[in-house]
Backbone as a printed PyTorch tensor [residue, N CA C, xyz], in Angstrom:
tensor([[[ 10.0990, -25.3360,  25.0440],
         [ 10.0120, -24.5160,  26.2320],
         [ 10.4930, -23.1030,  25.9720]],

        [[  9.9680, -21.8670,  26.7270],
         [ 10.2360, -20.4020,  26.9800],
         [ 11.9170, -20.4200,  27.5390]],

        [[ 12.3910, -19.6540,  27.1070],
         [ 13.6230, -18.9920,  27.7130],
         [ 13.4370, -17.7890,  27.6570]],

        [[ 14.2040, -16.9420,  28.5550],
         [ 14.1780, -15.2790,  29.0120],
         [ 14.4670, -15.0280,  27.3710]],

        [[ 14.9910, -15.2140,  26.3850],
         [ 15.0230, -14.3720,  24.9550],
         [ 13.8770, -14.6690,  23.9990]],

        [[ 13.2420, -16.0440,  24.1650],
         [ 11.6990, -16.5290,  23.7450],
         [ 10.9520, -15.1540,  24.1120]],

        [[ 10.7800, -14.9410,  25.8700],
         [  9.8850, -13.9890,  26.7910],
         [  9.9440, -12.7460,  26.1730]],

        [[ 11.2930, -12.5760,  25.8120],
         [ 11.4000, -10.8350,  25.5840],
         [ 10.5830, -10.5090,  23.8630]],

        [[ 11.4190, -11.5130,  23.0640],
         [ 10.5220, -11.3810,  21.8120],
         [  9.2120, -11.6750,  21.3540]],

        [[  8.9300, -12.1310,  22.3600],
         [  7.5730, -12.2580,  22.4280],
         [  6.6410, -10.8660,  22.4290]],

        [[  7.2940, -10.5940,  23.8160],
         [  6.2140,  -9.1500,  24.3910],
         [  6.7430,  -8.1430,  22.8370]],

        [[  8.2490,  -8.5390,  21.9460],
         [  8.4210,  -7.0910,  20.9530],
         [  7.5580,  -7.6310,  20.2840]],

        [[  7.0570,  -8.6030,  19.6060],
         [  6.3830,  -9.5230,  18.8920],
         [  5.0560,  -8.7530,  18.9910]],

        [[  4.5840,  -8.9900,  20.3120],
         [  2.9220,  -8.4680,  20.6770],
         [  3.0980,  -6.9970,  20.2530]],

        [[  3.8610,  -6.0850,  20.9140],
         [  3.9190,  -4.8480,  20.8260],
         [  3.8810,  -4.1370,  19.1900]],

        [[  4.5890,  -5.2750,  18.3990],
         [  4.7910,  -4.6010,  16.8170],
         [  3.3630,  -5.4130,  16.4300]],

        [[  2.5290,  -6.0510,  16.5890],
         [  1.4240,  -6.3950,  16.1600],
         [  0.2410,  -5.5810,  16.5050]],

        [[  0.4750,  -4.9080,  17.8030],
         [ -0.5320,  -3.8180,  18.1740],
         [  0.0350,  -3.2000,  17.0880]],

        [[  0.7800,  -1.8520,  17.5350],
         [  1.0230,  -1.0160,  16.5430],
         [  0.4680,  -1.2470,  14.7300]],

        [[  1.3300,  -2.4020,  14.0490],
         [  0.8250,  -2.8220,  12.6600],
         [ -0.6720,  -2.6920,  12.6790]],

        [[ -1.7530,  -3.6340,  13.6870],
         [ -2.6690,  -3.6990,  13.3200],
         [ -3.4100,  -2.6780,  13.4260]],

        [[ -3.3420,  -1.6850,  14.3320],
         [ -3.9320,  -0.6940,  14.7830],
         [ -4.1280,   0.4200,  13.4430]],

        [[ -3.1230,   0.4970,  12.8440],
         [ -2.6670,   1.2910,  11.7440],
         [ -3.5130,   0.3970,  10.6080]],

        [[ -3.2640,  -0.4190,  10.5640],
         [ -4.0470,  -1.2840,   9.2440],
         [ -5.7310,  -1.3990,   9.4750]],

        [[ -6.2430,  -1.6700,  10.6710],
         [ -6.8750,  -1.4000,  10.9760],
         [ -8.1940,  -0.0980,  10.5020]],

        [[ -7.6470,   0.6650,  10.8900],
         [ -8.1110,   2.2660,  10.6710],
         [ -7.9090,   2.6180,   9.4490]],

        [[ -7.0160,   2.3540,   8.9090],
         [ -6.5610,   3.1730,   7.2050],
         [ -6.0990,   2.3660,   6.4760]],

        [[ -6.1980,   0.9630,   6.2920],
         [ -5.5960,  -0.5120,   5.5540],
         [ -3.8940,   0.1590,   5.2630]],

        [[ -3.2560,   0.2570,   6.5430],
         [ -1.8870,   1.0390,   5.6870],
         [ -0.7590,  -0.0290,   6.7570]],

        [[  0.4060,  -0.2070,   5.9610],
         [  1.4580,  -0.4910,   7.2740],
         [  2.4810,   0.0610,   7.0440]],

        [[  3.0310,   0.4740,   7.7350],
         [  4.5130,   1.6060,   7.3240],
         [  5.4830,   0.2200,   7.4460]],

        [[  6.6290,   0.8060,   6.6670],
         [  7.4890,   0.0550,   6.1170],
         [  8.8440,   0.2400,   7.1520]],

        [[  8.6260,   0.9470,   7.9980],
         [  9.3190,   1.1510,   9.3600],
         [  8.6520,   0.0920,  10.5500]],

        [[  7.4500,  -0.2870,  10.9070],
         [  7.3070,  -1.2000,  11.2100],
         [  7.4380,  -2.6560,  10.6680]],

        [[  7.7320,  -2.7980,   9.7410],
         [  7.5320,  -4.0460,   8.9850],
         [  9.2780,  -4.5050,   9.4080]],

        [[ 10.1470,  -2.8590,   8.8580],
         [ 11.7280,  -3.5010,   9.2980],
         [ 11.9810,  -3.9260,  10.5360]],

        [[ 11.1450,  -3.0340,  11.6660],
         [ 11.3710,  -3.6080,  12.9230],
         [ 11.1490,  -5.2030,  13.4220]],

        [[ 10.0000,  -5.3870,  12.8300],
         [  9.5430,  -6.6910,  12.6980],
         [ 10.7540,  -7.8660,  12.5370]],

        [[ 11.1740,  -7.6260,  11.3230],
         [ 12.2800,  -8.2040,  10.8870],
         [ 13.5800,  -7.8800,  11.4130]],

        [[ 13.7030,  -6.8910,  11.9930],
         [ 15.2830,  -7.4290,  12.8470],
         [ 14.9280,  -7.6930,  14.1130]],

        [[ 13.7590,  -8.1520,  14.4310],
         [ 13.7640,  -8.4190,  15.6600],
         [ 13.4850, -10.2660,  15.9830]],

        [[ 13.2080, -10.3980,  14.7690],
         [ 13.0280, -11.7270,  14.1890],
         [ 14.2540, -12.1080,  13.8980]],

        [[ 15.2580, -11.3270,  13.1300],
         [ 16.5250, -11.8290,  13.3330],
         [ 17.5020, -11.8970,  14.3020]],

        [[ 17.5840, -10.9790,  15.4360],
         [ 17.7070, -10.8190,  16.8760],
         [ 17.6640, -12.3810,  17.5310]],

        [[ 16.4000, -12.9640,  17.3260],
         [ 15.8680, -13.8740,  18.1510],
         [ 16.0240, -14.9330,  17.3220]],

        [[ 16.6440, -15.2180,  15.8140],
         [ 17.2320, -16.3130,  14.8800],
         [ 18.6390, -16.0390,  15.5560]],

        [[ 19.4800, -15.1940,  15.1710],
         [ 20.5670, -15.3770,  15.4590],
         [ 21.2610, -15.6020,  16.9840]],

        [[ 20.2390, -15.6360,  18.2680],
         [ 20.2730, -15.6500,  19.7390],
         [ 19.9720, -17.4930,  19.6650]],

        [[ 19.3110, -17.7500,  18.4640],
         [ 19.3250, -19.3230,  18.5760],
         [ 20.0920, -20.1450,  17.5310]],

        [[ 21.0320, -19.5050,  16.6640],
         [ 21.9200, -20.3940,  15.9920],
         [ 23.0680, -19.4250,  15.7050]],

        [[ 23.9120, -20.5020,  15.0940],
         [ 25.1130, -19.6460,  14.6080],
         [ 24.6160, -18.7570,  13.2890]],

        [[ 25.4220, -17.5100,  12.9180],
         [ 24.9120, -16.3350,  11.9890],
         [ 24.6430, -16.7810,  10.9250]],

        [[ 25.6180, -17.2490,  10.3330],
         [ 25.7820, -17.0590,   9.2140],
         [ 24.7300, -18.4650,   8.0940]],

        [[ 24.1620, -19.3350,   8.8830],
         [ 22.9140, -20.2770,   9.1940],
         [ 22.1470, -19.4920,   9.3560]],

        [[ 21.5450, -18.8340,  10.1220],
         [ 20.6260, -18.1110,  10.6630],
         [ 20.2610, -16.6850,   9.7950]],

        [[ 21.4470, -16.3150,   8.9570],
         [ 21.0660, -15.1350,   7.9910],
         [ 20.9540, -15.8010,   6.9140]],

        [[ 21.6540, -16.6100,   5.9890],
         [ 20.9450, -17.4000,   5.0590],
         [ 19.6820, -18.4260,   4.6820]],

        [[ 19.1360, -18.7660,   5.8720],
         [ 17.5600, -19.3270,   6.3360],
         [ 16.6340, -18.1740,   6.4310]],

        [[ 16.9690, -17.0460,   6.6140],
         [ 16.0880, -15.7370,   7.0320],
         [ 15.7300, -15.2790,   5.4990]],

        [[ 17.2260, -14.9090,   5.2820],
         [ 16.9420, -14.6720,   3.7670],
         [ 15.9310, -14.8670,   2.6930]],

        [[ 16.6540, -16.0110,   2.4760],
         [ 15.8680, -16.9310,   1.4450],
         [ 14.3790, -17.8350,   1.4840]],

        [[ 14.0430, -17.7590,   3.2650],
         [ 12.4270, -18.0910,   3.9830],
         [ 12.0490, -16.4690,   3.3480]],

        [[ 12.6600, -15.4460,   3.8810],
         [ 12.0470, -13.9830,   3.7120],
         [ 11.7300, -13.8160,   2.1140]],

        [[ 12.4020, -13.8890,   1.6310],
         [ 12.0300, -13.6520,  -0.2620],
         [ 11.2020, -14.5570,  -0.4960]],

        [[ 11.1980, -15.6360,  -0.0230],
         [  9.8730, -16.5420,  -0.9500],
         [  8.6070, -16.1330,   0.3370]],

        [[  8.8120, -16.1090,   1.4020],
         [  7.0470, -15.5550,   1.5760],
         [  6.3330, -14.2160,   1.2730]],

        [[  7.6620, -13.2160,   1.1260],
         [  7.1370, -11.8740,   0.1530],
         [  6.5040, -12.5650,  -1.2400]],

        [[  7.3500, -13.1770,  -2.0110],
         [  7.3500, -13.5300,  -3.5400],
         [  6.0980, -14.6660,  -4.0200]],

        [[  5.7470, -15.3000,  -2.3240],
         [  4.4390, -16.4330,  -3.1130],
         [  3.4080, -15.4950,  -2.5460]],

        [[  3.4750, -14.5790,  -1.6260],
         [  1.8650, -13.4930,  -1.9010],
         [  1.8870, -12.6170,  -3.0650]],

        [[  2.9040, -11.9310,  -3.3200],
         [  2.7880, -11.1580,  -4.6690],
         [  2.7010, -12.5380,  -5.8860]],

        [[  2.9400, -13.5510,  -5.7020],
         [  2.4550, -14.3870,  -6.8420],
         [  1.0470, -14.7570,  -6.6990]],

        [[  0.8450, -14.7640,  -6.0760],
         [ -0.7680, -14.8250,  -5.5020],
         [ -1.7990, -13.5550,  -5.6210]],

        [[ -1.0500, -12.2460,  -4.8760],
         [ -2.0480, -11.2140,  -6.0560],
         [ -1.6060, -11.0590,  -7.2610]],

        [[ -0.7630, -11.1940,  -8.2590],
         [ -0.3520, -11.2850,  -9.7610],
         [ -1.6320, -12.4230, -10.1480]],

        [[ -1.6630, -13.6020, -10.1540],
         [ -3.0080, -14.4350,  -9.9760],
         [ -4.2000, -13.9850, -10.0890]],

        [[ -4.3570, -13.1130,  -9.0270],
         [ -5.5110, -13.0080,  -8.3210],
         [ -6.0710, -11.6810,  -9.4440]],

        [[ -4.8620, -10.7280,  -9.6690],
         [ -5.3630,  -9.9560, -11.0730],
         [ -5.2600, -10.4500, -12.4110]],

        [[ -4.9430, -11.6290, -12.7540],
         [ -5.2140, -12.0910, -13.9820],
         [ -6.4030, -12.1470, -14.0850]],

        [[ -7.1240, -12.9940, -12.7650],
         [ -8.5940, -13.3050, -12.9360],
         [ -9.6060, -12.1680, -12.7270]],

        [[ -9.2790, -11.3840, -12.0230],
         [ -9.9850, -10.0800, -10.7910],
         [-10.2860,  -8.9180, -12.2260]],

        [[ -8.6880,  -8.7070, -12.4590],
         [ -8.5750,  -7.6550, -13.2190],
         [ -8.0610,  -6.1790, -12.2800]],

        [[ -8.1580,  -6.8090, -10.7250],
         [ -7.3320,  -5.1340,  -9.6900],
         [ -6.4810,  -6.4810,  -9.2530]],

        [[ -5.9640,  -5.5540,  -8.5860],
         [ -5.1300,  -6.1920,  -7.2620],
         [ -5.6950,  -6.7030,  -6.2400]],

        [[ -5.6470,  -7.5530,  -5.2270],
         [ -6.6180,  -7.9880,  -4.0070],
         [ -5.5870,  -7.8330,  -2.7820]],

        [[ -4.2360,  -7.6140,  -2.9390],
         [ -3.8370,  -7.5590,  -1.6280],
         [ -2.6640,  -5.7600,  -1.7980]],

        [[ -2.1470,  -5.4380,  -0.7900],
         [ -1.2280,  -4.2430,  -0.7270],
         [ -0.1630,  -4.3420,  -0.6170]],

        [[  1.0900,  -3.7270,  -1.1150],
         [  2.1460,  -3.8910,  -0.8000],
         [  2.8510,  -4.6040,   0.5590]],

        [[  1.9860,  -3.9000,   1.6880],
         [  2.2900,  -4.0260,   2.9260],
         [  2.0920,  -5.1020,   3.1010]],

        [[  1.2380,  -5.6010,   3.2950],
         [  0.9110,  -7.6640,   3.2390],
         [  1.7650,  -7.9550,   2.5830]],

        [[  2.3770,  -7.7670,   1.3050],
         [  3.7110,  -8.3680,   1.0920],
         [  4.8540,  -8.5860,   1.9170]],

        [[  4.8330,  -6.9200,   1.8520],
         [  6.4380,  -7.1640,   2.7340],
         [  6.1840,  -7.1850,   4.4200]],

        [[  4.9730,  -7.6080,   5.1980],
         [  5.0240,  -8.1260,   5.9150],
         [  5.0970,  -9.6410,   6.0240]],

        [[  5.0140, -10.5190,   5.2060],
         [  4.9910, -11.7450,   5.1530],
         [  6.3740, -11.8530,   4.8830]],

        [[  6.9520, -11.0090,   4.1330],
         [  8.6000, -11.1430,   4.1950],
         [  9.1200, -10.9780,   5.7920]],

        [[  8.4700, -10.5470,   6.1640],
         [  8.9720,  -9.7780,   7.8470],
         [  9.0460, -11.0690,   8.4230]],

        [[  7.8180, -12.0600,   7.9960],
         [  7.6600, -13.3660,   9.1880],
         [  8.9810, -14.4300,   8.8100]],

        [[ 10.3790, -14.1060,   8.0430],
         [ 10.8440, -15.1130,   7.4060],
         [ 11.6360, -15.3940,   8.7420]],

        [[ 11.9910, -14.5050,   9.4360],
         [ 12.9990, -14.8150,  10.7880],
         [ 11.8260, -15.6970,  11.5500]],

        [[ 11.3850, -15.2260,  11.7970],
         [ 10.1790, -15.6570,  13.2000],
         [  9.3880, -17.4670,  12.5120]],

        [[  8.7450, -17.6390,  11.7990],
         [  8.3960, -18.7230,  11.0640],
         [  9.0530, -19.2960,   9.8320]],

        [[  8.7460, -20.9410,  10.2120],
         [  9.2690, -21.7710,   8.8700],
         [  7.8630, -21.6730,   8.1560]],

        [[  8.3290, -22.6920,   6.5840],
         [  7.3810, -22.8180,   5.8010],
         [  6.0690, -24.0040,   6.3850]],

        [[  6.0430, -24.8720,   7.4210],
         [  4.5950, -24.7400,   7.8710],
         [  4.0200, -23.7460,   8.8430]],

        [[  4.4240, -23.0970,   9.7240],
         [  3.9690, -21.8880,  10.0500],
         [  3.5150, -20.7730,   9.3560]],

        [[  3.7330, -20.4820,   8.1990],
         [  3.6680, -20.1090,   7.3700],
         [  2.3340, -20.1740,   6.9130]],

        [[  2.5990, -21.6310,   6.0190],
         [  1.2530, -21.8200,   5.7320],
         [  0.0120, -22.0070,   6.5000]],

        [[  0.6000, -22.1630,   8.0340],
         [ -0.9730, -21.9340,   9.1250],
         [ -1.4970, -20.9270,   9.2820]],

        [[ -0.4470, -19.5640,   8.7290],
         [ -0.7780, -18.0350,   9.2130],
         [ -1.2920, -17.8760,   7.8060]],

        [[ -1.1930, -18.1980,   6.8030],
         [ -2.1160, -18.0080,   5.8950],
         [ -3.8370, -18.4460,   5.7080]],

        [[ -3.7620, -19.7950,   6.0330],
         [ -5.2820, -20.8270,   6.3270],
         [ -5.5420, -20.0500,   7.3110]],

        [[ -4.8070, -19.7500,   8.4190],
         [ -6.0310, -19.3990,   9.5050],
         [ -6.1710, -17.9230,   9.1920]],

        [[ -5.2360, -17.3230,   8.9630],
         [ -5.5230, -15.3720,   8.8830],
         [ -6.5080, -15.2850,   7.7220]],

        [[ -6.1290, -15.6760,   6.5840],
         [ -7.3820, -15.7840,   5.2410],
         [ -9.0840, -16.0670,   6.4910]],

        [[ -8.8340, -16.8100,   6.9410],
         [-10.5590, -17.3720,   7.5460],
         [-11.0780, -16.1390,   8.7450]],

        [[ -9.6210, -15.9830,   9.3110],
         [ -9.7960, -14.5700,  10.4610],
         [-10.1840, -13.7030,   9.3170]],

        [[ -9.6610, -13.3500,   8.6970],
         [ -9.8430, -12.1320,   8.0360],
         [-11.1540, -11.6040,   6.6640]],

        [[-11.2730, -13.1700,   6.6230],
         [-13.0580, -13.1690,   6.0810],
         [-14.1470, -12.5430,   7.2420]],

        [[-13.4250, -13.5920,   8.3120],
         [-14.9340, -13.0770,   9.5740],
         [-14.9160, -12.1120,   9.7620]],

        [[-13.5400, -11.1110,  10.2230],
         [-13.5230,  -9.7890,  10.4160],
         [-13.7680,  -8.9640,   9.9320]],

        [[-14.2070,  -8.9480,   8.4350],
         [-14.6950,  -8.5150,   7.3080],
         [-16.0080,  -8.6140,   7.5470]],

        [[-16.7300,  -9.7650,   8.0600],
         [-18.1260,  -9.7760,   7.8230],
         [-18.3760,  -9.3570,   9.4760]],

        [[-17.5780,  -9.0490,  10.4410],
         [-18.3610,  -8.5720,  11.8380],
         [-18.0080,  -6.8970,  11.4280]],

        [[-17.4250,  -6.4220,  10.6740],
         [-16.8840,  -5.2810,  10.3500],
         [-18.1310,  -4.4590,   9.7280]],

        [[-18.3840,  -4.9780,   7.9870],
         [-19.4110,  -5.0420,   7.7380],
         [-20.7960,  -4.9540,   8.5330]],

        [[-20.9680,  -5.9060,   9.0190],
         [-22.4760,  -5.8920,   9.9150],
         [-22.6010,  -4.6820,  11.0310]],

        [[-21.6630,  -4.3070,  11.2020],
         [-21.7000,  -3.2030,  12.1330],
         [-22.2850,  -1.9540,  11.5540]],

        [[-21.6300,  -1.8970,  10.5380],
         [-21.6320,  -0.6900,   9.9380],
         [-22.9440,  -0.7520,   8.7780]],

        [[-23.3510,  -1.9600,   9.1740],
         [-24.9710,  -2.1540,   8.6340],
         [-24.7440,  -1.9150,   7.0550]],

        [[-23.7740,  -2.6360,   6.6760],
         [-23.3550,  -3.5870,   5.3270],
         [-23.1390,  -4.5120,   4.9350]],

        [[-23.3940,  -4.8960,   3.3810],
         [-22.7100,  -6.4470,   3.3320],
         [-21.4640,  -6.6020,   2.4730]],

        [[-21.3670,  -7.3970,   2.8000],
         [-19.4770,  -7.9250,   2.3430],
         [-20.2100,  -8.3060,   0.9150]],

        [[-19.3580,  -7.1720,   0.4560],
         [-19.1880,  -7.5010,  -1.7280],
         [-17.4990,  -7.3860,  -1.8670]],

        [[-17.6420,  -7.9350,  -3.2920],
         [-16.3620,  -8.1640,  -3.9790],
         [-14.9790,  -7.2320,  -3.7700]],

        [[-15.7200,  -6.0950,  -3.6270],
         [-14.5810,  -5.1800,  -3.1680],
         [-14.7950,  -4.2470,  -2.1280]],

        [[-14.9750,  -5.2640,  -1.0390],
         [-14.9430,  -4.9120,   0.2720],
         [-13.4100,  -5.0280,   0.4050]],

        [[-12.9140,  -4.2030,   1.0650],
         [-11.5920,  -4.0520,   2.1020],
         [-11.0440,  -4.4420,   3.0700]],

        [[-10.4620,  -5.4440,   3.3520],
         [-10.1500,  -6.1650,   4.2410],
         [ -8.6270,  -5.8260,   4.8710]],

        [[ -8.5770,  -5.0510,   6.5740],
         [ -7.2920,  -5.1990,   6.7790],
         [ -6.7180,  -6.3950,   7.3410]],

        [[ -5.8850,  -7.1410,   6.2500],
         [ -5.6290,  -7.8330,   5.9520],
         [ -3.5740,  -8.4840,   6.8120]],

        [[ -3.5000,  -7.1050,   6.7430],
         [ -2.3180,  -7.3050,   7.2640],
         [ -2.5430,  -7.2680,   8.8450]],

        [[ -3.2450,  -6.6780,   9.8370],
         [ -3.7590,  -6.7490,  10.9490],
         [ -4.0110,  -8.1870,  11.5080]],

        [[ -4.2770,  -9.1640,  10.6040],
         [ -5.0040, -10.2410,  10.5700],
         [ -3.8190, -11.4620,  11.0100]],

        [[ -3.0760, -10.8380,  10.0500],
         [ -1.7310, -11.7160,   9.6650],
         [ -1.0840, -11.5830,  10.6500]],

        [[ -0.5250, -10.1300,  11.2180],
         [  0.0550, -10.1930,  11.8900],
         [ -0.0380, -10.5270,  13.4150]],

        [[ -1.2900, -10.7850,  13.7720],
         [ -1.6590, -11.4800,  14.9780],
         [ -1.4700, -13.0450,  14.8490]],

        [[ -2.0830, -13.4550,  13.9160],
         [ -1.9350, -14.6270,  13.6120],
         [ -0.5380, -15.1580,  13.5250]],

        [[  0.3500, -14.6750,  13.3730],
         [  1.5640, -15.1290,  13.0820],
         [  2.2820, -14.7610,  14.5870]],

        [[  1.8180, -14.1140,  15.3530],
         [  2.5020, -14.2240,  16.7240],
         [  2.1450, -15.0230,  17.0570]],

        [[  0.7800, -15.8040,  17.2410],
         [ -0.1410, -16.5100,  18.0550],
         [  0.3910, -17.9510,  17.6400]],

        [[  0.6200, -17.9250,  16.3010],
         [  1.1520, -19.6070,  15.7490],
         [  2.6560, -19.3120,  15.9760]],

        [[  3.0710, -18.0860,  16.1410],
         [  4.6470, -18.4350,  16.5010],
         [  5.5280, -18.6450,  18.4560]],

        [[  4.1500, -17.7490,  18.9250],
         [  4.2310, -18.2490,  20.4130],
         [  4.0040, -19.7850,  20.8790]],

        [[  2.2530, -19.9900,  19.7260],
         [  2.3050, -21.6850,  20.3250],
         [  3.0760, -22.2050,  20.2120]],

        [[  3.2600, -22.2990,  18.7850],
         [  5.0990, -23.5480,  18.3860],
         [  6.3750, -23.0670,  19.3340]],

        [[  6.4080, -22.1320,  19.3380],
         [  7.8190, -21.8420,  20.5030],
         [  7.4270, -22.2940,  21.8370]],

        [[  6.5120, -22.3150,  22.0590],
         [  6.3100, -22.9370,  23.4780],
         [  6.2960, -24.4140,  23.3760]],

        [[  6.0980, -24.9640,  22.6660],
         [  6.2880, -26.9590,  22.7320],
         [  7.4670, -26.9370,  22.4820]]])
């Protein structure tokens, strides 16, 4: 169930996902001033639901490994590629989600944002009366970061 501190981080939740995506959106960019906000507001709303010092060592150490398995994933992805496939910013926004989501949330905002973010690529594309090749551009972090409110509102609400 919602409580008045669920409600409030929610609407900061929505509000830093406009902003991120809007920006990623238009210029594949995310400032690293939104990404911190992200994250203390995620910790705000960890530490409003447990004791600190629990609640900063779970943040932590969730936060470094979901930065550290996407940059292991584009490191990967240029062994085979030979570029890079994702941006800094998708990194350290997935670090951002360590307050706000566990590791299956996590992995739902990946399965489902990866599939959002193919389609949006190909309604993007078609507009602009192109087709999606190999190094098409995908804002990628826009993707994520909706997705990760949307799977972090549902689960907070059951």
């Amino acid at each position: 169930g919602w409580d008045l501190l669920d409600v409030i981080m929610l609407g900061c939740f929505v509000l830093l996902a406009a902003r991120i995506s809007s920006l990623d959106l238009r210029k594949f960019r995310i400032r690293d001033a939104d990404v911190w906000v992200l994250f203390a507001t995620g910790c705000v709303w960890q530490v409003g639901s447990e004791v600190f010092l629990v609640a900063f060592s779970n943040i932590t150490v969730r936060s470094a490994f979901y930065g550290l398995a996407l940059f292991s994933i584009d490191l990967l992805y240029q062994k085979i590629r030979g570029r890079s496939g994702l941006g800094l910013g998708d990194m350290k926004l997935m670090a951002a989600f360590g307050p706000w989501l566990d590791i299956q949330q996590v992995a739902l905002v990946l399965v489902i944002g990866s599939w959002l973010g193919l389609c949006l690529a190909l309604v993007m594309n078609w507009r602009r009366g192109k087709t999606l090749r190999r190094v098409t551009s995908i804002p990628f972090g826009a993707v994520l970061v909706w997705t990760a409110c949307g799977v972090w509102s549902f689960t907070t609400a059951l």
